[in-house]
ROSE-4610 file (N, C-alpha, C; in Angstrom, 1 decimal, always signed):
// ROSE-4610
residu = [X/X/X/X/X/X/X/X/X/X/X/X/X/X/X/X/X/X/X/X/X/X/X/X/X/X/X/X/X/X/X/X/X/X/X/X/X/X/X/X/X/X/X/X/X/X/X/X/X/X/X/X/X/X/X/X/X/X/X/X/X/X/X/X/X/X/X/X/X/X/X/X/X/X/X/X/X/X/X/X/X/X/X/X/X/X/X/X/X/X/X/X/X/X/X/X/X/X/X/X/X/X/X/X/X/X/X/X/X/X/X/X/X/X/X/X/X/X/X/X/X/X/X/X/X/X/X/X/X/X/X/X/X/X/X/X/X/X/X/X/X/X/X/X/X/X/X/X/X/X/X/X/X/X/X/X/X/X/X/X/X/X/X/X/X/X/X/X/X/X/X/X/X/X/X/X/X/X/X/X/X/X/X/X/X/X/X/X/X/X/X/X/X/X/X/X/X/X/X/X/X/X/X/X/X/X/X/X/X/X/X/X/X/X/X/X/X/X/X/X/X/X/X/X/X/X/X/X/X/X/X/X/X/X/X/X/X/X/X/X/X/X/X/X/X/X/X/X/X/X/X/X/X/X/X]
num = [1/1/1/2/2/2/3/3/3/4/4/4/5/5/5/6/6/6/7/7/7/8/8/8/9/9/9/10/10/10/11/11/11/12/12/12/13/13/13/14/14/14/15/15/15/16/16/16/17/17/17/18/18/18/19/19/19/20/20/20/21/21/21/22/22/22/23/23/23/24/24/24/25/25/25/26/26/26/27/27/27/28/28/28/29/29/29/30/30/30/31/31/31/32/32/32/33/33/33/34/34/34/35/35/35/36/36/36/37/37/37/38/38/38/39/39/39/40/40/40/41/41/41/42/42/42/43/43/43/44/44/44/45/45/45/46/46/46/47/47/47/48/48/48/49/49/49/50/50/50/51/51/51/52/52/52/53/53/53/54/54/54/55/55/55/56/56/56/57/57/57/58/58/58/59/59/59/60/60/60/61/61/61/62/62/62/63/63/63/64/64/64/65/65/65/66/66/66/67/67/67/68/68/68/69/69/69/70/70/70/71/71/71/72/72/72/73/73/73/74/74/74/75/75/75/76/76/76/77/77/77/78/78/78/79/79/79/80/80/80/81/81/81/82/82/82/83/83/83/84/84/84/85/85/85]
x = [+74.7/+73.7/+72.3/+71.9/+70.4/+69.4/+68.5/+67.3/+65.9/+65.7/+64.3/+62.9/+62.9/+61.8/+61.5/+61.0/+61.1/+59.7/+60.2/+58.3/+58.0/+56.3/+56.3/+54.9/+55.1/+53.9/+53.2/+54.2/+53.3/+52.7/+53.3/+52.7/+54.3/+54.5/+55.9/+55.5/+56.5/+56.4/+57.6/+57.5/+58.2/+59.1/+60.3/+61.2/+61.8/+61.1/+62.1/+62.4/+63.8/+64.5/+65.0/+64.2/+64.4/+65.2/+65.7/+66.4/+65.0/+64.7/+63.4/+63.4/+61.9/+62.3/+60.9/+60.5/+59.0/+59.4/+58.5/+58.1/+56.5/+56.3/+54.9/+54.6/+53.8/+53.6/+52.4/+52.2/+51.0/+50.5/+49.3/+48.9/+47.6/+46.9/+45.7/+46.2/+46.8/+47.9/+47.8/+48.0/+48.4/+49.7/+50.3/+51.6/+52.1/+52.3/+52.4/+54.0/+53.7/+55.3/+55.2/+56.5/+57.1/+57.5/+57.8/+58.7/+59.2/+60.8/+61.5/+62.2/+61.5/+61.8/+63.2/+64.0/+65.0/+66.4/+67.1/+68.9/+68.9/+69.0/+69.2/+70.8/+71.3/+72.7/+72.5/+71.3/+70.8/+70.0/+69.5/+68.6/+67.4/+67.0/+66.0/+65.4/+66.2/+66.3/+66.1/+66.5/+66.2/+65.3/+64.6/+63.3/+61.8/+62.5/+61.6/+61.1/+62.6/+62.2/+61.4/+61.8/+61.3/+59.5/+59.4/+57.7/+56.9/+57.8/+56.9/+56.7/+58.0/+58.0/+57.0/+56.7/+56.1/+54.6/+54.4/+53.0/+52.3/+53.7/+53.7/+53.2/+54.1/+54.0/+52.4/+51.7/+50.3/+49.5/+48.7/+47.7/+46.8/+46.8/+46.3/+45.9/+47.1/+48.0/+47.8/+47.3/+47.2/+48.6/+48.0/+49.3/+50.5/+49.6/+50.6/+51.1/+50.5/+51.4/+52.5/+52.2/+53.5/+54.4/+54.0/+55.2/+55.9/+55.3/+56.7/+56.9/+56.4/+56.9/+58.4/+58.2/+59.5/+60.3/+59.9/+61.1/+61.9/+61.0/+61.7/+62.8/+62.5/+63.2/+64.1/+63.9/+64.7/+66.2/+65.6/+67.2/+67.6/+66.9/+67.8/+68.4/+68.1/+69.1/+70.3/+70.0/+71.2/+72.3/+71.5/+72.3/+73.6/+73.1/+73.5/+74.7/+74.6/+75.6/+75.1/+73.8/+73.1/+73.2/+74.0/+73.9/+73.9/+73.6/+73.1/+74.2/+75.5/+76.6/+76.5]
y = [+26.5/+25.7/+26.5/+26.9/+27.6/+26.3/+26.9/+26.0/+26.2/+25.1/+24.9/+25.0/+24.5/+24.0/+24.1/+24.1/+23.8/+23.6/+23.0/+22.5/+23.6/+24.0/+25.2/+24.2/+23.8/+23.7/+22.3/+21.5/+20.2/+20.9/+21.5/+22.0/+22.2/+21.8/+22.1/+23.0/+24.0/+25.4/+25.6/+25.9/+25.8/+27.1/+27.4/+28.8/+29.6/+30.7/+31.5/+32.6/+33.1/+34.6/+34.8/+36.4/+37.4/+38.6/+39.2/+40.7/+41.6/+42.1/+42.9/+43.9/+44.2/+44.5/+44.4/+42.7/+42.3/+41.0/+40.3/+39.1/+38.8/+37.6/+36.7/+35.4/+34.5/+33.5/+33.5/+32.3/+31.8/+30.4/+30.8/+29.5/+29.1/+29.9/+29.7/+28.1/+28.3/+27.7/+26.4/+25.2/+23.7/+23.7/+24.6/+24.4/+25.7/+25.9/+26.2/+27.2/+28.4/+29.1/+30.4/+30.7/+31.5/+32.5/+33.6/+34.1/+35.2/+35.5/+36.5/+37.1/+38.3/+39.5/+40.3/+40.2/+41.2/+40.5/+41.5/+40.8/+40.3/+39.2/+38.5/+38.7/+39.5/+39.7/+41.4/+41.6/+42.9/+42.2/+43.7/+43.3/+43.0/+43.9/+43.9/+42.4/+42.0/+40.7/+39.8/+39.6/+38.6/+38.8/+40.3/+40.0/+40.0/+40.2/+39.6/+37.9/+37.5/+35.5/+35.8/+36.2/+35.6/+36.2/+37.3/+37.8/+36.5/+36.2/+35.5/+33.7/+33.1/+32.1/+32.2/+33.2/+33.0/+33.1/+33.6/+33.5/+32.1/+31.4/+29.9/+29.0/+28.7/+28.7/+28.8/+29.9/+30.0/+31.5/+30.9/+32.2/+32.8/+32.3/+32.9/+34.3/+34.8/+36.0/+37.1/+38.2/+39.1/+39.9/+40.9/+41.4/+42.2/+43.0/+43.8/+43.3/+41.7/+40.8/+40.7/+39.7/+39.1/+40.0/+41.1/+42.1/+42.7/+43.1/+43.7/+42.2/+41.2/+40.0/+39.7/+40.0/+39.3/+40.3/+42.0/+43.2/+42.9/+42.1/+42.4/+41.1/+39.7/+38.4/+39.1/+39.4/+39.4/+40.5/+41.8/+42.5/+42.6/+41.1/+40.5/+39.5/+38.5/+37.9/+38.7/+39.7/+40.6/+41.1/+41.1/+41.5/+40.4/+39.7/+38.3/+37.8/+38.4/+38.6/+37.2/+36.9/+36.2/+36.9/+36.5/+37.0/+36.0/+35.8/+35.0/+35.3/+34.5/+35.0/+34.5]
z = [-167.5/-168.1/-167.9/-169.2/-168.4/-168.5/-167.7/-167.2/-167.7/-168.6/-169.6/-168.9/-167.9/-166.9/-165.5/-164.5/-163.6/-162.9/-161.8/-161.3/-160.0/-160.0/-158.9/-158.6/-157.0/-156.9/-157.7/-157.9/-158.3/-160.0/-160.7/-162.2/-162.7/-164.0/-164.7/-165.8/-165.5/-166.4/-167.4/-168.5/-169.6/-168.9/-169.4/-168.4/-169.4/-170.4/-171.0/-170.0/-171.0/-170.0/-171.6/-171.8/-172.6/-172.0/-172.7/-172.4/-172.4/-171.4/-171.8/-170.3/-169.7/-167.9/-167.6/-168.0/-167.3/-167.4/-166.6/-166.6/-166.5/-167.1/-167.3/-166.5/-165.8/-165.9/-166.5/-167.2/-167.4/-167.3/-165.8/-165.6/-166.1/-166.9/-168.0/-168.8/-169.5/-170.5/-170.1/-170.7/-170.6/-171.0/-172.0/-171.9/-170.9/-169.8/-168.6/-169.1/-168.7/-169.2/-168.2/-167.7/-167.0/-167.6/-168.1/-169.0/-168.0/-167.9/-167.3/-168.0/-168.4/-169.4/-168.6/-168.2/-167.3/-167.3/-167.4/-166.9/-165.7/-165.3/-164.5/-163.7/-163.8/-163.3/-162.6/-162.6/-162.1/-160.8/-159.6/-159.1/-159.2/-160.7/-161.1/-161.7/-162.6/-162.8/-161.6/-160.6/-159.4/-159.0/-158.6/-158.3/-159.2/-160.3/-161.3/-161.1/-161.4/-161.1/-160.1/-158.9/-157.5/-158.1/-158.5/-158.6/-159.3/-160.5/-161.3/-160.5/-160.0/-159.2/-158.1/-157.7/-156.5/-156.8/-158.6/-159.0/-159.3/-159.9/-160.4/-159.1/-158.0/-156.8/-156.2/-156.5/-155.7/-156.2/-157.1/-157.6/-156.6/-155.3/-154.4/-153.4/-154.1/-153.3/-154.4/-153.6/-155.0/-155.3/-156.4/-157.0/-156.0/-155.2/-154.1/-153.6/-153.0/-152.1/-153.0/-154.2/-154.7/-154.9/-154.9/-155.7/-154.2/-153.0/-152.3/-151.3/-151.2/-151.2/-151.9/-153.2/-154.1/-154.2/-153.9/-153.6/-152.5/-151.5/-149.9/-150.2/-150.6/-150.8/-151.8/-152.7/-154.0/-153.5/-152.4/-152.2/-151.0/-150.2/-149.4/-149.9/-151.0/-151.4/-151.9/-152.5/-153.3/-152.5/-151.3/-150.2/-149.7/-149.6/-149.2/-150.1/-151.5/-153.1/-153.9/-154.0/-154.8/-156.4/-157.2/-158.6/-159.4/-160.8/-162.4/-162.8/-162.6/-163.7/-164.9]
């Protein structure tokens, strides 16, 4: 079942996943959207989600954080055999 929505942070964000190798959030927006441009059955894919969730989550943190933040979570989960079948 894929998943339309989900809430980060007390804000609910619309959830596309394209075939692409980016992802978006946008929390400008009232209609509030995630977008995860990547195969999700890759690594690259997982830590995509994890970058953009963790943007949704808290605009607080700059770009360098979120990003080797969601490298280090994203291929220890992989490690762990976290996959998007």
């Amino acid at each position: 079942m894929k998943i339309r929505t989900h809430t980060f942070n007390g804000r609910k964000y619309q959830i596309d996943i394209k075939d692409s190798i980016d992802g978006v959030c946008d929390q400008y927006n009232t209609n509030r959207c995630l977008l995860i441009c990547a195969d999700l059955s890759k690594r690259n894919g997982l830590i995509t989600a994890i970058h953009e969730a963790l943007h949704a989550e808290s605009w607080v943190k700059d770009e360098d954080t979120v990003d080797r933040v969601s490298k280090e979570i994203g291929t220890f989960l992989w490690r762990l055999g976290y996959r998007h079948l």
